[in-house]
N, C-alpha and C positions, 0 to 999 in steps of 0.2 A: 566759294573761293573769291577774294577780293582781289583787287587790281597791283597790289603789293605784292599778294603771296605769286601772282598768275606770273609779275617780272620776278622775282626773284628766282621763282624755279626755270625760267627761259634762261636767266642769265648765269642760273650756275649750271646750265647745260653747254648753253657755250663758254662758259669759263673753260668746264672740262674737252670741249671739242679744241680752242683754242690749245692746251695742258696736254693734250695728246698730239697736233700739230708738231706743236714743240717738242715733244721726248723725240717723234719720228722724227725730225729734222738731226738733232742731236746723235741718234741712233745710225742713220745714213752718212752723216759724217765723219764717225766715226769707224764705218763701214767702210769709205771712202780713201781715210787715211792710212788704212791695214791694205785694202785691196782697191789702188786705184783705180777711177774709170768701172767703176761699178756702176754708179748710183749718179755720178755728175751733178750731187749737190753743191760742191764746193763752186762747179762753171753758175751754176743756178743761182747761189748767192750773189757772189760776182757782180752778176749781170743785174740782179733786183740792186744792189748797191750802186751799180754803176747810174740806173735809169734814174734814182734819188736824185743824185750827185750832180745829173747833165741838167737839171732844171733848178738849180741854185738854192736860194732862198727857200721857195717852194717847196721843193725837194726836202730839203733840211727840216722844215716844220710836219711835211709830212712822216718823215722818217721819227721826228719825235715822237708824233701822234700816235703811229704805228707801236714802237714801244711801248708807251704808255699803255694803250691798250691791250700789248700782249704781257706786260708783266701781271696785269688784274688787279694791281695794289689802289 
């Protein structure tokens, strides 16, 4: 096994760990919106948005980075 094949199957592992991440987020939130105060994703988001947003600039680049990384494109 060579050094291409050894990342590529690490990272389609976390592609899907990231892909599952995400459906559960989606899945609680909408969990959330049916029966409030279940799940306290929505306070969760919030607060991850919020901590971006208190550090400006920085913030911002990092919230981009973040995406970027979790869309996988």
């Amino acid at each position: 096994m060579n050094l291409d094949a050894a990342l590529g199957t690490i990272g389609g592992w976390l592609k899907s760990i990231v892909n599952l991440g995400l459906t559960l987020a989606v899945t609680f939130l909408v969990v959330d919106v049916i029966y409030p105060n279940q799940t306290d994703i929505v306070g969760n988001i919030a607060g991850l948005v919020d901590q971006f947003v208190q550090h400006g600039m920085t913030g911002l680049i990092a919230l981009i980075i973040l995406v970027a990384v979790a869309s996988g494109d």
